[in-house]
gemmi code that builds the backbone of each chain (N, CA, C; Angstrom):
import gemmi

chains = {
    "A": [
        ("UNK", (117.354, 106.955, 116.663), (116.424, 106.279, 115.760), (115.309, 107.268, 115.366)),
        ("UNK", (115.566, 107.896, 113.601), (114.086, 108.334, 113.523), (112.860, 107.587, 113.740)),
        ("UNK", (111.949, 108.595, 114.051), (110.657, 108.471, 113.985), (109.938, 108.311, 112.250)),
        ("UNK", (109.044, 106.959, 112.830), (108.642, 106.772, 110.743), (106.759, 106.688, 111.400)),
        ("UNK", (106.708, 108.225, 110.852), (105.073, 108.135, 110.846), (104.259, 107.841, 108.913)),
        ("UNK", (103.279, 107.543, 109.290), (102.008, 107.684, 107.930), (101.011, 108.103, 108.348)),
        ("UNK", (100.370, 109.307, 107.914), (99.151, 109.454, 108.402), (98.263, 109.125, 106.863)),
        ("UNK", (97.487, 108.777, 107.378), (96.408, 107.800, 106.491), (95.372, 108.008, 106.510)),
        ("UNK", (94.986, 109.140, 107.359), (93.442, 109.746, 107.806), (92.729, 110.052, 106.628)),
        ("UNK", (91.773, 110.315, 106.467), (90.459, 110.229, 105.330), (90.735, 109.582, 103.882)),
        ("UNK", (91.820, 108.533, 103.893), (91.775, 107.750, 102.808), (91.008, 106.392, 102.969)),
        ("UNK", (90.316, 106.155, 101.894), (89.846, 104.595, 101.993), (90.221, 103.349, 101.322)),
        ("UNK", (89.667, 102.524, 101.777), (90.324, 101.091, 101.242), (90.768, 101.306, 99.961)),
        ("UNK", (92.025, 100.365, 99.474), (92.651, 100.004, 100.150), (93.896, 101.067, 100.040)),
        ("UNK", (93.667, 102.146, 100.065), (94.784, 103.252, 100.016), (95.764, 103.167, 101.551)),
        ("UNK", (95.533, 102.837, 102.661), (96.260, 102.927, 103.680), (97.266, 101.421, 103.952)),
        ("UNK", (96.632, 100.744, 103.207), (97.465, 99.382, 103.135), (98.465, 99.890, 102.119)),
        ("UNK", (97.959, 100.308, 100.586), (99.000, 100.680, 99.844), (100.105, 101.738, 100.053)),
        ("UNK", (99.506, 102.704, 100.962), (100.621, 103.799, 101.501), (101.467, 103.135, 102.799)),
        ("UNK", (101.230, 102.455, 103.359), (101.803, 101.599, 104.559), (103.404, 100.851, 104.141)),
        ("UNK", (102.603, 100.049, 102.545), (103.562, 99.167, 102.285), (104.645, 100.011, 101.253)),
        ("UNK", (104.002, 100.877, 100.908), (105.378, 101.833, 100.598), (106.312, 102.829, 101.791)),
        ("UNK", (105.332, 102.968, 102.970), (106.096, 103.754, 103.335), (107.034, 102.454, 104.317)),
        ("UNK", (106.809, 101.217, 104.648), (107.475, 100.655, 105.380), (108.770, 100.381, 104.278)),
        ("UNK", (109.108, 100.348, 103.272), (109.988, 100.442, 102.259), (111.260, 101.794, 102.673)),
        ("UNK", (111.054, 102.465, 103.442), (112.226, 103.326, 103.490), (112.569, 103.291, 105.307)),
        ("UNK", (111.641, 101.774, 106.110), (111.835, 101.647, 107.517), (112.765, 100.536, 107.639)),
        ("UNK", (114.129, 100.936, 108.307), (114.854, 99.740, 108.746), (114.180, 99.102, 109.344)),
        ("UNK", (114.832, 97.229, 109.170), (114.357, 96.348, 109.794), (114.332, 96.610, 111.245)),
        ("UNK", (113.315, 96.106, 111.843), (113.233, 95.912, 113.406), (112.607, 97.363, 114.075)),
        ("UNK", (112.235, 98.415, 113.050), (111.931, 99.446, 113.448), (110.393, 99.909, 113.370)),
        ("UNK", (109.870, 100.571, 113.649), (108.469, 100.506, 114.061), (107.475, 101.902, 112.924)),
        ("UNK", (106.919, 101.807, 112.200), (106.149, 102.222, 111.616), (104.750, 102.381, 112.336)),
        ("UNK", (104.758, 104.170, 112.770), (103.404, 104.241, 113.534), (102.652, 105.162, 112.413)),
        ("UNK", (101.132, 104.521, 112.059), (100.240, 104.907, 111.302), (98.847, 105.257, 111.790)),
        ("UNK", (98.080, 106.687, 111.760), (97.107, 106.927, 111.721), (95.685, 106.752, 110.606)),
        ("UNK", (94.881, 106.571, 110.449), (93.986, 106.679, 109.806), (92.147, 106.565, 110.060)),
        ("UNK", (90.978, 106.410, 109.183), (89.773, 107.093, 109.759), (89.046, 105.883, 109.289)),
        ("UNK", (89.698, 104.963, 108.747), (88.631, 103.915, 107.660), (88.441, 102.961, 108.606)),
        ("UNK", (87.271, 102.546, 109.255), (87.324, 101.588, 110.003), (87.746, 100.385, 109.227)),
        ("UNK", (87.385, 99.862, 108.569), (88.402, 98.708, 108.060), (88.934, 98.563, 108.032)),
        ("UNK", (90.489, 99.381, 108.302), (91.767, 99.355, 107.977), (92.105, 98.554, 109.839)),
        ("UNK", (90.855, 98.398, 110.479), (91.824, 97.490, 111.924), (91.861, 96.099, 111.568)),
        ("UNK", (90.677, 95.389, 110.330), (91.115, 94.242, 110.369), (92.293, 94.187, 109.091)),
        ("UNK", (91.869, 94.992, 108.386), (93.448, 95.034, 107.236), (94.411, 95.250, 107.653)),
        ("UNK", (94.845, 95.845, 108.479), (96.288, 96.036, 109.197), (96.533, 94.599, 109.590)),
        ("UNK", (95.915, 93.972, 110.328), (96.243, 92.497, 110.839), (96.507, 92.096, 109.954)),
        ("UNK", (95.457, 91.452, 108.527), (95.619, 90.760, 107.986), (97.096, 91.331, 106.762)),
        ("UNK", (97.203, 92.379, 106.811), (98.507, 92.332, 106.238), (99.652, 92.225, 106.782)),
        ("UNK", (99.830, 92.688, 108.308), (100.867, 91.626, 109.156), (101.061, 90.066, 108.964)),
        ("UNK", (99.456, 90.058, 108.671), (99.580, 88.282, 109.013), (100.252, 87.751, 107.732)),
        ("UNK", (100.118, 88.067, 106.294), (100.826, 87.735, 105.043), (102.148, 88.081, 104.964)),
        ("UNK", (102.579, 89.168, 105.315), (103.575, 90.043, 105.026), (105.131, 89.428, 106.336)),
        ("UNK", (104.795, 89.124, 107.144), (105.133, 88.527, 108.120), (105.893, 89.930, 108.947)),
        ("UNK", (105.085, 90.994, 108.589), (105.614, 92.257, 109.843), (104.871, 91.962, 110.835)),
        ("UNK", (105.314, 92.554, 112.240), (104.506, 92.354, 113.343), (103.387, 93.879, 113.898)),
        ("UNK", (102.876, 93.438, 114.068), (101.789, 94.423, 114.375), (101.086, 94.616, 116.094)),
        ("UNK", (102.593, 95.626, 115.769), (102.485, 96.037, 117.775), (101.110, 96.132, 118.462)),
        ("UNK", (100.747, 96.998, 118.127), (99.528, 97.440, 118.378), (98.943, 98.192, 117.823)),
        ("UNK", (97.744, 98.184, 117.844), (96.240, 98.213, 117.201), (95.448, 99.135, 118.083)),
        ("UNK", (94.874, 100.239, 118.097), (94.232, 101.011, 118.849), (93.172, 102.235, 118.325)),
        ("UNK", (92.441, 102.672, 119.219), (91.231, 104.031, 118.764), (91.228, 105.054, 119.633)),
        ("UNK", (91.590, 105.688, 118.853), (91.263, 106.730, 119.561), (90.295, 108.059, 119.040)),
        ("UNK", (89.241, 107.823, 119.578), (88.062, 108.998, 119.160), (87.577, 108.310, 117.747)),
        ("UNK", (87.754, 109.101, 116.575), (87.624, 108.602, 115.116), (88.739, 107.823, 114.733)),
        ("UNK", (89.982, 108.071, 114.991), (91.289, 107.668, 114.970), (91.971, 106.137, 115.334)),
        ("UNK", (92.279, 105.642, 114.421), (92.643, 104.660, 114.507), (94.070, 104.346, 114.065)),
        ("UNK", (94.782, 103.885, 115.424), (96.557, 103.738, 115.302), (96.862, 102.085, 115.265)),
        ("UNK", (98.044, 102.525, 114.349), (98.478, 101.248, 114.309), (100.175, 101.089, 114.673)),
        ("UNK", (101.087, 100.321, 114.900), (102.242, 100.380, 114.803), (102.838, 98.788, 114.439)),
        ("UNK", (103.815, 99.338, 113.364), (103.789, 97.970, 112.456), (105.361, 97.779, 112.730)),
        ("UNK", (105.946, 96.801, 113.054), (107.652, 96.651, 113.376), (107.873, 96.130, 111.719)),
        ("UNK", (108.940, 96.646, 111.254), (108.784, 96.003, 110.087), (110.043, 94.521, 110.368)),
        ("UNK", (109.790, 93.563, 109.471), (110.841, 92.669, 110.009), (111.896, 92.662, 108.523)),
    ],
    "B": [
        ("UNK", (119.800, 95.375, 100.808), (119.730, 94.424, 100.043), (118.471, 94.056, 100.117)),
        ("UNK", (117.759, 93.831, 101.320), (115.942, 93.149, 101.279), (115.071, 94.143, 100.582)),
        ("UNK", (115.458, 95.436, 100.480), (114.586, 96.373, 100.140), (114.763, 95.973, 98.004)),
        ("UNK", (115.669, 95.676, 97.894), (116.033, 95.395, 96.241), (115.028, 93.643, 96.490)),
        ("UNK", (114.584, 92.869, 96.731), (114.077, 91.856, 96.550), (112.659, 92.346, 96.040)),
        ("UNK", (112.217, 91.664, 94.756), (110.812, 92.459, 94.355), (109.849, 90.625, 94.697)),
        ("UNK", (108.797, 91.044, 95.104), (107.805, 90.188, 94.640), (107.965, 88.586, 94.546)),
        ("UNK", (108.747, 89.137, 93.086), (108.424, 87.639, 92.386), (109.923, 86.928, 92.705)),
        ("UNK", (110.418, 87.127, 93.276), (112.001, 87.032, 94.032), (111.353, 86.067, 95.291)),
        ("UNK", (110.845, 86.275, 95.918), (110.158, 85.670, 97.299), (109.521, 84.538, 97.326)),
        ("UNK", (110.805, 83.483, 97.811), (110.337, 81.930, 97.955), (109.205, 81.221, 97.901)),
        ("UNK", (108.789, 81.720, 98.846), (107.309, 81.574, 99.410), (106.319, 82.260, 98.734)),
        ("UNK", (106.507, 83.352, 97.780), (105.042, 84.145, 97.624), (104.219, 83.086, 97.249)),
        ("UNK", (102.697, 83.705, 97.306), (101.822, 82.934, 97.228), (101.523, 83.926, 95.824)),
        ("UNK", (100.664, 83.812, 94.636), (100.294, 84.168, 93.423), (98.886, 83.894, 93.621)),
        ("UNK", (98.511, 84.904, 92.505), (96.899, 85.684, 91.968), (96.975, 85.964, 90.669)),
        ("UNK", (96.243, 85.201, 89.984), (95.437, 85.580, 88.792), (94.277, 86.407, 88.492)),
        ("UNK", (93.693, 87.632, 87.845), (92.436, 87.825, 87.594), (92.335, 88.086, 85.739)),
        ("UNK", (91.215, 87.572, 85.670), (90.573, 88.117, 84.644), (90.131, 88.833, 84.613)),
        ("UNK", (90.293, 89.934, 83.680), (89.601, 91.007, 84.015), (88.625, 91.385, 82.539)),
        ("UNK", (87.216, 91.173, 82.520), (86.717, 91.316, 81.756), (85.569, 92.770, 81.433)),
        ("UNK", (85.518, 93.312, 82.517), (84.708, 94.747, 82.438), (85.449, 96.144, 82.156)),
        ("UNK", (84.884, 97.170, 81.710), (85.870, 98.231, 81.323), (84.683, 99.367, 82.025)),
        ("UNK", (84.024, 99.091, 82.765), (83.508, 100.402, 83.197), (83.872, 100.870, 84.622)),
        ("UNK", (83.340, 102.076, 85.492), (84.142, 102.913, 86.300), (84.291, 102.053, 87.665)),
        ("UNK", (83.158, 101.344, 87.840), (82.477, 100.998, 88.888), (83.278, 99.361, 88.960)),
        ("UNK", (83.075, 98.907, 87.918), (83.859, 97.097, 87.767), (85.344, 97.504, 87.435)),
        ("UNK", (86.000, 98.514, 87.003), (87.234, 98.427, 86.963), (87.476, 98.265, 88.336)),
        ("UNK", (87.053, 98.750, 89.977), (88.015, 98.470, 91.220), (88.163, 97.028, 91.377)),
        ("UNK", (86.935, 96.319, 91.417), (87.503, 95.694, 92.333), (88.717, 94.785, 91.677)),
        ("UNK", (88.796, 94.487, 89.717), (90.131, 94.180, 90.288), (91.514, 94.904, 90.203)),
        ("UNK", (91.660, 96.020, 90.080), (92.796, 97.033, 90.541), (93.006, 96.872, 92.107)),
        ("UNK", (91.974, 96.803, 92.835), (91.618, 97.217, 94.221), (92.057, 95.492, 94.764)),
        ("UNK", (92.126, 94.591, 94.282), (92.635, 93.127, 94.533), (93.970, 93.027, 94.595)),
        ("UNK", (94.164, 93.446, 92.691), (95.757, 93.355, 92.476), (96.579, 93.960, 93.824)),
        ("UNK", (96.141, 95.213, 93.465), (97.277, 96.030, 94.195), (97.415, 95.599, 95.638)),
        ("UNK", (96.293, 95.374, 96.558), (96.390, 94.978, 97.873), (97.172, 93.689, 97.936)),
        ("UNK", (96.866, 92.617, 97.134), (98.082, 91.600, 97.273), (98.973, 91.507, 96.795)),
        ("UNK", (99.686, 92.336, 95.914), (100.855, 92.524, 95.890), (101.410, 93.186, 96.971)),
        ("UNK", (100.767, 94.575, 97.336), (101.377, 94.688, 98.361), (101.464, 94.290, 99.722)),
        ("UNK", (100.673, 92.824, 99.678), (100.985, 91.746, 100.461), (102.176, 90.901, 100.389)),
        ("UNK", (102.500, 91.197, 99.477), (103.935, 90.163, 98.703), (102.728, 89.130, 97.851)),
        ("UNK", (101.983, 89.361, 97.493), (101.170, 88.217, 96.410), (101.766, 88.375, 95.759)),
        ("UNK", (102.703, 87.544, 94.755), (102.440, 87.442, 93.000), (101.413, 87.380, 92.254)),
        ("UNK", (101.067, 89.325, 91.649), (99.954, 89.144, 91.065), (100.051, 89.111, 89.365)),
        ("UNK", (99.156, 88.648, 88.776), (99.235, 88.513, 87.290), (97.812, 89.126, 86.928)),
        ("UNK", (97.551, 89.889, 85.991), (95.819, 90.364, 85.580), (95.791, 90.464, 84.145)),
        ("UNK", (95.045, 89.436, 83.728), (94.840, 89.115, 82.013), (93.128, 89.833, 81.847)),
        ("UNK", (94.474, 90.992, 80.732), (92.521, 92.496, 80.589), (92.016, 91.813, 79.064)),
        ("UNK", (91.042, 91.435, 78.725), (90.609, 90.631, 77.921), (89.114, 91.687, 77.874)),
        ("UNK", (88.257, 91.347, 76.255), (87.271, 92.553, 76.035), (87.134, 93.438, 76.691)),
        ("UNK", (85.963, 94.126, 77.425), (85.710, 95.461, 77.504), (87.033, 95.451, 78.589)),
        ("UNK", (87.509, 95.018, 79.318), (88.499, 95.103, 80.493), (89.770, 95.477, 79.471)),
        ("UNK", (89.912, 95.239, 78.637), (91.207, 95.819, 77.623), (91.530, 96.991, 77.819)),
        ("UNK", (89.810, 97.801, 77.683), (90.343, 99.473, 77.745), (90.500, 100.026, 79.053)),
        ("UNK", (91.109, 99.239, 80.004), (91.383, 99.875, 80.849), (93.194, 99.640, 81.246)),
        ("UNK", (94.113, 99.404, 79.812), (94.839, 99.353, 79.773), (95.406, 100.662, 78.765)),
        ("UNK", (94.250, 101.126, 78.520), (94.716, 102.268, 77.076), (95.167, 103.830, 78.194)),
        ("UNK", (95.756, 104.008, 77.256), (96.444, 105.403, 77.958), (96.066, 106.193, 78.572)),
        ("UNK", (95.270, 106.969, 78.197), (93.880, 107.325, 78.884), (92.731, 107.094, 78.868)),
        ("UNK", (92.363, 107.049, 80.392), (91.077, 106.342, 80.806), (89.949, 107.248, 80.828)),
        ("UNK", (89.217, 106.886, 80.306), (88.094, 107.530, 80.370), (86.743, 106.711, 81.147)),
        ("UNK", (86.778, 106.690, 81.767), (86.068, 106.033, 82.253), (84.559, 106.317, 83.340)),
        ("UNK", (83.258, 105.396, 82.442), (82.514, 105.989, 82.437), (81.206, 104.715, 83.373)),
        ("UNK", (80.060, 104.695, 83.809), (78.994, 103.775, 84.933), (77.876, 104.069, 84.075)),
        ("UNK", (77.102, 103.083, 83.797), (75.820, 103.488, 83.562), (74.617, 102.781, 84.354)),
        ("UNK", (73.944, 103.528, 84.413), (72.334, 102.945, 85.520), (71.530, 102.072, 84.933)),
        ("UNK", (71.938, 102.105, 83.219), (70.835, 101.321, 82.857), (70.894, 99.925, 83.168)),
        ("UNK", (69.745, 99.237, 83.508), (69.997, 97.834, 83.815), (70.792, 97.190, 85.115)),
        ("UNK", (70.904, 97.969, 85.602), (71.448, 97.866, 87.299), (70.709, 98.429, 88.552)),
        ("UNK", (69.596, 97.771, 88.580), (68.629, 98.234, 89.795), (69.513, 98.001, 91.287)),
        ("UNK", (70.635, 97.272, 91.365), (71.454, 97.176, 92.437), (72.154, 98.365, 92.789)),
        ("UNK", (72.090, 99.573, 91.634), (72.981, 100.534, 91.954), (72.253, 101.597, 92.692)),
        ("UNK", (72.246, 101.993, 93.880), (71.392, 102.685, 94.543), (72.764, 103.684, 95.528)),
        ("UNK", (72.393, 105.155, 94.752), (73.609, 106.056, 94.837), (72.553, 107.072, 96.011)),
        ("UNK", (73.789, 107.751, 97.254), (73.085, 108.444, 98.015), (72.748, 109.625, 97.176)),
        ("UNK", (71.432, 110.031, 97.294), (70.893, 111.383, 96.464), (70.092, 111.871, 97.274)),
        ("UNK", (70.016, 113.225, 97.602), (68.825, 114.005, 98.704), (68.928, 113.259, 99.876)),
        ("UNK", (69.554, 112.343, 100.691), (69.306, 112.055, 101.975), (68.454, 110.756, 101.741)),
        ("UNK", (68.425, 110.190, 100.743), (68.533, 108.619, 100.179), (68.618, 108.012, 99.367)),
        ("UNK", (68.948, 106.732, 98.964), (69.726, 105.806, 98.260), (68.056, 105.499, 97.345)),
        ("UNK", (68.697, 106.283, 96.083), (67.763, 105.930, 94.712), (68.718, 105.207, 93.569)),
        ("UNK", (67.930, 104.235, 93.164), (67.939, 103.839, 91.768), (67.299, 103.841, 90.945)),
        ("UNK", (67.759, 104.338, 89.559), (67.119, 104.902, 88.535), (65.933, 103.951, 87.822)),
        ("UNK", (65.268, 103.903, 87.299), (64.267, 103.250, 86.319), (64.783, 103.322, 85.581)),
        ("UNK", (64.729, 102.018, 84.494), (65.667, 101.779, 83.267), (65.318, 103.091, 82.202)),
        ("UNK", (63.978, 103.245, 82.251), (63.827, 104.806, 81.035), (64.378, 105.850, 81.607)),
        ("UNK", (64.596, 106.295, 82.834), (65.339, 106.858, 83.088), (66.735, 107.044, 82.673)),
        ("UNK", (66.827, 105.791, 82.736), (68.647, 105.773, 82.473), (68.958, 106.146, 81.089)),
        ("UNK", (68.015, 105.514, 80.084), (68.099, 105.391, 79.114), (68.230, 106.903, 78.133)),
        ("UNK", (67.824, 108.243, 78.871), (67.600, 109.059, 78.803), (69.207, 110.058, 78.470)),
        ("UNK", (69.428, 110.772, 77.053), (70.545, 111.054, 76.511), (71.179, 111.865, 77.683)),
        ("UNK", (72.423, 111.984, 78.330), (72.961, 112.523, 79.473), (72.742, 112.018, 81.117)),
        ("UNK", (72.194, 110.889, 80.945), (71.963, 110.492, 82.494), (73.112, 109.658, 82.948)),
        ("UNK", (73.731, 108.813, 82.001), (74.957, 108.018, 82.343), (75.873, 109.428, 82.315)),
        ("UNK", (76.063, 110.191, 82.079), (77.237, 111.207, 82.167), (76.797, 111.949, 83.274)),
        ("UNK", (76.009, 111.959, 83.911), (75.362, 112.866, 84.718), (75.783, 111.568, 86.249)),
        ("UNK", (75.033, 110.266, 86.168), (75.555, 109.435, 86.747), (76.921, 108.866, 87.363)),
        ("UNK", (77.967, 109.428, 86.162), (79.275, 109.088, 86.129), (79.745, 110.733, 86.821)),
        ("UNK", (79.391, 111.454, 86.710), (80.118, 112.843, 87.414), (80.002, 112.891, 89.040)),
        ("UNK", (78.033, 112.236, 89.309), (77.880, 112.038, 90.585), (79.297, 110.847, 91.132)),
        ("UNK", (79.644, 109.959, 90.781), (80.462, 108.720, 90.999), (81.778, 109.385, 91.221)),
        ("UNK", (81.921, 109.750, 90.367), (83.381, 110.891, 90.692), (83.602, 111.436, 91.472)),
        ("UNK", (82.615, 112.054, 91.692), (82.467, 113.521, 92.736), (82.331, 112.262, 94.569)),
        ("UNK", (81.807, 111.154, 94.611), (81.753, 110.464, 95.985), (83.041, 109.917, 95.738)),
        ("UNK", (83.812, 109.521, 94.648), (84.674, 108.344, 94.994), (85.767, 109.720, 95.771)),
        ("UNK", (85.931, 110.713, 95.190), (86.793, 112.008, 96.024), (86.564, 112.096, 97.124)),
        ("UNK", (85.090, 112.151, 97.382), (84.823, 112.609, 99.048), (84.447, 111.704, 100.052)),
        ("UNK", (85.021, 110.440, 99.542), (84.868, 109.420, 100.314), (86.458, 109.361, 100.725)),
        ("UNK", (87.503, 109.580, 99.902), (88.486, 109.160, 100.098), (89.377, 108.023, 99.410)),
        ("UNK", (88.214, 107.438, 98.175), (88.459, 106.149, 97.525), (89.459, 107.101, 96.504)),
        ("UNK", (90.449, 105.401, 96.349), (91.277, 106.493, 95.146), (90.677, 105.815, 93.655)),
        ("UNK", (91.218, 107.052, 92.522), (90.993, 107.048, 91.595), (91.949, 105.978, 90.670)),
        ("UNK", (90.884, 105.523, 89.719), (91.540, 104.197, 89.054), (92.990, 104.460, 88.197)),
        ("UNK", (92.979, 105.880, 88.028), (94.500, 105.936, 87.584), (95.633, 106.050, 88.676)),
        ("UNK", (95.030, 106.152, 89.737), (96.301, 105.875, 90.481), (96.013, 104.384, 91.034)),
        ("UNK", (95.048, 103.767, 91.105), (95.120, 102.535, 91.730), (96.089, 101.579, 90.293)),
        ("UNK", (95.890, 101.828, 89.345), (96.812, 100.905, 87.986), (98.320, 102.040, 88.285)),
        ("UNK", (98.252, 102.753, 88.199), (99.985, 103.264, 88.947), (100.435, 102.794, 90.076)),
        ("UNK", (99.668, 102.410, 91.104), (99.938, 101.605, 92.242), (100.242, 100.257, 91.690)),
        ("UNK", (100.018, 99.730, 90.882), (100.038, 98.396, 90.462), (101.271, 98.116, 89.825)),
        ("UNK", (101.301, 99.112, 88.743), (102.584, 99.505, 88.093), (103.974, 99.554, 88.943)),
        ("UNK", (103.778, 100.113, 90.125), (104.705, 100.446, 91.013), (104.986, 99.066, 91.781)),
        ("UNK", (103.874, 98.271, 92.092), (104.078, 97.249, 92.902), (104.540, 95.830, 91.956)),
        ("UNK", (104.718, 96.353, 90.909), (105.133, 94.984, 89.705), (104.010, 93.788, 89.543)),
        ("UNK", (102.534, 94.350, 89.670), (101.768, 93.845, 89.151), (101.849, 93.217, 87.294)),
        ("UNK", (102.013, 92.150, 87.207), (101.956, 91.569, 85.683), (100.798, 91.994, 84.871)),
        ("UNK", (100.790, 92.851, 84.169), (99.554, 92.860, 82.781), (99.300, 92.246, 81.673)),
        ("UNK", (98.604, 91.616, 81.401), (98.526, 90.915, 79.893), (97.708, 91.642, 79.126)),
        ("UNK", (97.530, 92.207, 78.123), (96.772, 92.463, 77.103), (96.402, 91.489, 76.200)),
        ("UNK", (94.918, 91.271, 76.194), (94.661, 90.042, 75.233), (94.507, 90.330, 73.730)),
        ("UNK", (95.228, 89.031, 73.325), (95.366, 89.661, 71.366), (94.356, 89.646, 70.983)),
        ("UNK", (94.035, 88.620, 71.187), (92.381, 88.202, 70.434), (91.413, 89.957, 70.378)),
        ("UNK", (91.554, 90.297, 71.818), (90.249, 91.354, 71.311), (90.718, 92.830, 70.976)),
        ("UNK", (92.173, 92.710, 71.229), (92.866, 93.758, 70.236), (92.681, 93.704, 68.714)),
        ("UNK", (92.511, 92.573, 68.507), (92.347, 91.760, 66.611), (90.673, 92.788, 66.631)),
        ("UNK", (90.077, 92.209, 67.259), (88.580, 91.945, 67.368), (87.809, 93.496, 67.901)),
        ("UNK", (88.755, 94.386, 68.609), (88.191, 95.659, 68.440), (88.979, 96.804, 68.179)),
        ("UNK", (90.056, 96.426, 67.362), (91.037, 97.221, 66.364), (91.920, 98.185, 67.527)),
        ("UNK", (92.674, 97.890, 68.247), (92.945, 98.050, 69.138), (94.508, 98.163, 69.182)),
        ("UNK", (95.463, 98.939, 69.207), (96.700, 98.984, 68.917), (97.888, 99.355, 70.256)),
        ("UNK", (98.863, 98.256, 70.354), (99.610, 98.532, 71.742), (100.376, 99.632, 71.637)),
        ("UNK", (100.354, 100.578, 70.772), (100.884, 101.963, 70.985), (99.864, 102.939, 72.187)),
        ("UNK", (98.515, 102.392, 71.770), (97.362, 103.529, 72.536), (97.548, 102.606, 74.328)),
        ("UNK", (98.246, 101.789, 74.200), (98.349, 101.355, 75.726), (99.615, 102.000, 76.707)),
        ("UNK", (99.086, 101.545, 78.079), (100.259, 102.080, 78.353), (101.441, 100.957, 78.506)),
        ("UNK", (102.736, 101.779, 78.640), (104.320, 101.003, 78.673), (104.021, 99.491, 79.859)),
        ("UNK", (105.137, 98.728, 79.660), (105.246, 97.720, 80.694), (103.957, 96.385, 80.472)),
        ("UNK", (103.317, 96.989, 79.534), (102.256, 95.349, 79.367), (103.124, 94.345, 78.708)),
        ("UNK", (102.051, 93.239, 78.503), (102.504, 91.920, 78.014), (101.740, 91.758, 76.846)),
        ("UNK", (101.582, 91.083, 75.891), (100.382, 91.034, 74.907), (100.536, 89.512, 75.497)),
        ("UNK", (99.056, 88.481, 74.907), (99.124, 87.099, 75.361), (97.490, 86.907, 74.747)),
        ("UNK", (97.342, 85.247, 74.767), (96.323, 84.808, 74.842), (95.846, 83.885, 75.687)),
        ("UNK", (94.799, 83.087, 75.223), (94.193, 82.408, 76.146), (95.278, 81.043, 77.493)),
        ("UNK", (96.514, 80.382, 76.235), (97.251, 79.902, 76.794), (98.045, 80.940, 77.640)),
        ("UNK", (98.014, 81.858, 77.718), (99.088, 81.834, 78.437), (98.618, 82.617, 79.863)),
        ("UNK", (97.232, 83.221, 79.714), (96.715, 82.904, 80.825), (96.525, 81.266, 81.675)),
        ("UNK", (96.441, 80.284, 81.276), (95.910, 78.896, 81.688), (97.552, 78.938, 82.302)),
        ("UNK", (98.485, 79.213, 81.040), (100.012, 78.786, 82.343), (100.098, 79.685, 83.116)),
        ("UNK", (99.715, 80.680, 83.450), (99.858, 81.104, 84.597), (99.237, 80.708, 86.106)),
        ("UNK", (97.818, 80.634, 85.693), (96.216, 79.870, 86.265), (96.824, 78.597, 86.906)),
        ("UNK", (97.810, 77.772, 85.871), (97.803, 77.125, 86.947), (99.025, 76.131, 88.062)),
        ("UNK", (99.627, 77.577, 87.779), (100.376, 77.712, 88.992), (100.668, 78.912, 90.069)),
        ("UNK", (99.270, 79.012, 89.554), (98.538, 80.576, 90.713), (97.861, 79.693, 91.566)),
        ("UNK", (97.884, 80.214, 92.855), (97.631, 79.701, 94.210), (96.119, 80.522, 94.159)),
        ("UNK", (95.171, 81.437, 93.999), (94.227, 81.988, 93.795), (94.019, 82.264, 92.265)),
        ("UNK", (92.670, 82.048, 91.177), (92.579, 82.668, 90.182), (90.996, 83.240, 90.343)),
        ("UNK", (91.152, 84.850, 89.594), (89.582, 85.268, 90.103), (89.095, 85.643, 88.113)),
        ("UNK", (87.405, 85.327, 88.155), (87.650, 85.878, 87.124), (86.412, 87.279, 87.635)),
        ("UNK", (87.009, 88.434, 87.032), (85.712, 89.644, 87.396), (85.205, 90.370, 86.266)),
    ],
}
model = gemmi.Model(1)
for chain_id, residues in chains.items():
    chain = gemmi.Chain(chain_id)
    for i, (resn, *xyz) in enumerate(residues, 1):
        res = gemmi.Residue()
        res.name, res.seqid = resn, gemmi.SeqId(i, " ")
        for name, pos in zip(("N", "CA", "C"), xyz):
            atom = gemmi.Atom()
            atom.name, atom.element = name, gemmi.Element(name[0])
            atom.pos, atom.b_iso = gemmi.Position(*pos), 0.0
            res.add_atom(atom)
        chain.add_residue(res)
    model.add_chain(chain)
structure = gemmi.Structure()
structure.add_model(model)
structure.setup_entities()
């Protein structure tokens, strides 16, 4: 199983939602989309676009400036 | 096969209307910056560009902010947030001078630029309407637009409106 990264670092709203939902477009179902980025907003936008989109949103995390996400796509 | 399902294919989507009535640098995001995020929510979005919001359907954008008359606009300068005095603004080269500063943060912030946020839109099968009326009304021709619009008027925004689950007007 490849690995499906996005790094998303110094883009801002809503560019990491829009690069997300294209890049989950070339992720088989059930497979996990791990994304970096710097915008603090993007921890409650990640949810809330799990929550519409009906992908699941493994986890949510910080690290330093860095903020990870990993999105299963369904 | 799920990856070929667009949008407006999806049982359930929920739909968005905006009006979009401004054509300058600053009021063109937020609704590009709407559309595009709920579509690529799976929203069904629709955006009816009606007066000054028209020209931000023309081919190239030029697109320009001015200070005058907006004491809300308070841009970081020297290590703090000034807004201009209306004679100030009023002053030949300060809106171009204004609009270069705007440029130059929306880059180094990371915000994207409004021609790619309407290519994002484009891409995500955002609906465009171009309104006739102010094509009539400011001589305005769908050759100088770009490909993939709709032309329409007032009805046919309302049928859309109202069987849109959200309608915004900005």
């Amino acid at each position: 199983m490849a690995e499906h990264v996005l790094n998303a670092e110094g883009l801002n709203c809503p560019l990491p939602i829009l690069k997300a939902k294209k890049a989950l477009k070339s992720v088989p179902q059930g497979e996990v989309l791990k994304i970096t980025s710097t915008d603090p907003g993007s921890v409650a936008d990640f949810a809330a676009f799990c929550n519409q989109t009906g992908n699941v949103l493994v986890s949510s995390s910080t690290e330093g400036k860095i903020y990870k996400f990993e999105i299963k796509r369904t | 096969m799920l990856d070929k399902v667009s949008q407006g294919d999806l049982e359930n989507a929920k739909s968005m209307s905006i009006i979009v009535t401004k054509g300058t640098l600053d009021w063109a995001y937020p609704p590009f910056i709407l559309a595009t995020t709920a579509a690529a929510m799976d929203v069904k979005v629709s955006m009816f560009f009606t007066f000054y919001g028209l020209s931000l359907l023309s081919k190239k954008l030029d697109l320009k902010i001015s200070t005058l008359g907006n004491p809300g606009m308070k841009m970081p300068m020297m290590g703090m947030h000034m807004a201009l005095p209306n004679i100030v603004s009023a002053v030949p080269g300060v809106d171009r001078m204004a609009t270069t500063m705007m440029k130059n943060l929306i880059k180094k912030k990371g915000v994207a630029s409004i021609e790619d946020l309407r290519e994002a839109a484009i891409d995500l099968e955002v609906q465009m309407i171009g309104c006739q009326m102010t094509m009539d009304l400011f001589e305005m021709e769908q050759k100088d637009m770009i490909d993939g619009i709709e032309i329409g008027g007032a009805a046919t925004w309302v049928d859309i409106a109202t069987k849109s689950d959200i309608n915004l007007y900005i």
